[in-house]
N, C-alpha and C positions, 0 to 999 in steps of 0.2 A: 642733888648731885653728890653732897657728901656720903649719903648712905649710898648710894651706889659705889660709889671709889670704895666705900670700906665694903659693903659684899665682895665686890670683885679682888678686892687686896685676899680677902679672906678667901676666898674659891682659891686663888692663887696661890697662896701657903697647904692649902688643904690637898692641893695635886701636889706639890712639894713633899707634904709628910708621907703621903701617901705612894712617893715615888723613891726615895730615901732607901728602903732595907734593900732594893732590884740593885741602885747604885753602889751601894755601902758593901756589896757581897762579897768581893776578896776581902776587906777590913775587917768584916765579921766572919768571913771563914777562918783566917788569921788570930784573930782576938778566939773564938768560943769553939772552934771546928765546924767539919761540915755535917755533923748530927745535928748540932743545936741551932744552927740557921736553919735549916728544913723547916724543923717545928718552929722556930720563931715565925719564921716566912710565913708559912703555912697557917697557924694560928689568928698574925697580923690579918691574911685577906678572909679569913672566915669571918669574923669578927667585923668586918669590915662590910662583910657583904651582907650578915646578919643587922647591922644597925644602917646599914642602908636601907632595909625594909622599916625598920622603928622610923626611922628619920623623913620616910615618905609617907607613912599612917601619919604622925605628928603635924607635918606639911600642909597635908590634905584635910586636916580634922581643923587646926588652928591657925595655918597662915606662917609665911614667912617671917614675918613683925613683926608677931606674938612668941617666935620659937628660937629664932637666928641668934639673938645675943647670947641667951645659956649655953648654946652647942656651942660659943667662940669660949665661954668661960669654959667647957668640960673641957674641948680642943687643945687650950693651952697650958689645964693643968695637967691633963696625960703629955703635954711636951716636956714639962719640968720633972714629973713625977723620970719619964724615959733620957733626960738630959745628960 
């Protein structure tokens, strides 16, 4: 039951970070203008959508419970490195 509450807390942040730059878009058109949100925008879901394919090979090769804890460690060091 623990590991399930922590996946799910995790899936739950992971739409959170994921939902964040749509939110935050007058703050950062304010803070950097509206050139540099584009490409940010823009950049964030490519990137996004590119390691969503890494993240499904890895999935399907290895298992959730061989792969799940490093992507929580990458996830939270791109939160600090962005913080």
């Amino acid at each position: 039951v623990l590991a399930w509450f922590l996946c799910a807390l995790f899936y739950f942040y992971q739409y959170a970070i994921r939902s964040a730059p749509g939110i935050m878009q007058h703050e950062l058109t304010a803070a950097w203008g509206s050139s540099h949100l584009g490409l940010m925008i823009a950049s964030y879901y490519i990137v996004y959508a590119l390691m969503a394919l890494v993240v499904g090979v890895l999935l399907d090769r290895y298992g959730a419970h061989a792969i799940f804890p490093s992507f929580i460690v990458i996830t939270a060091v791109g939160c600090l490195i962005f913080a």
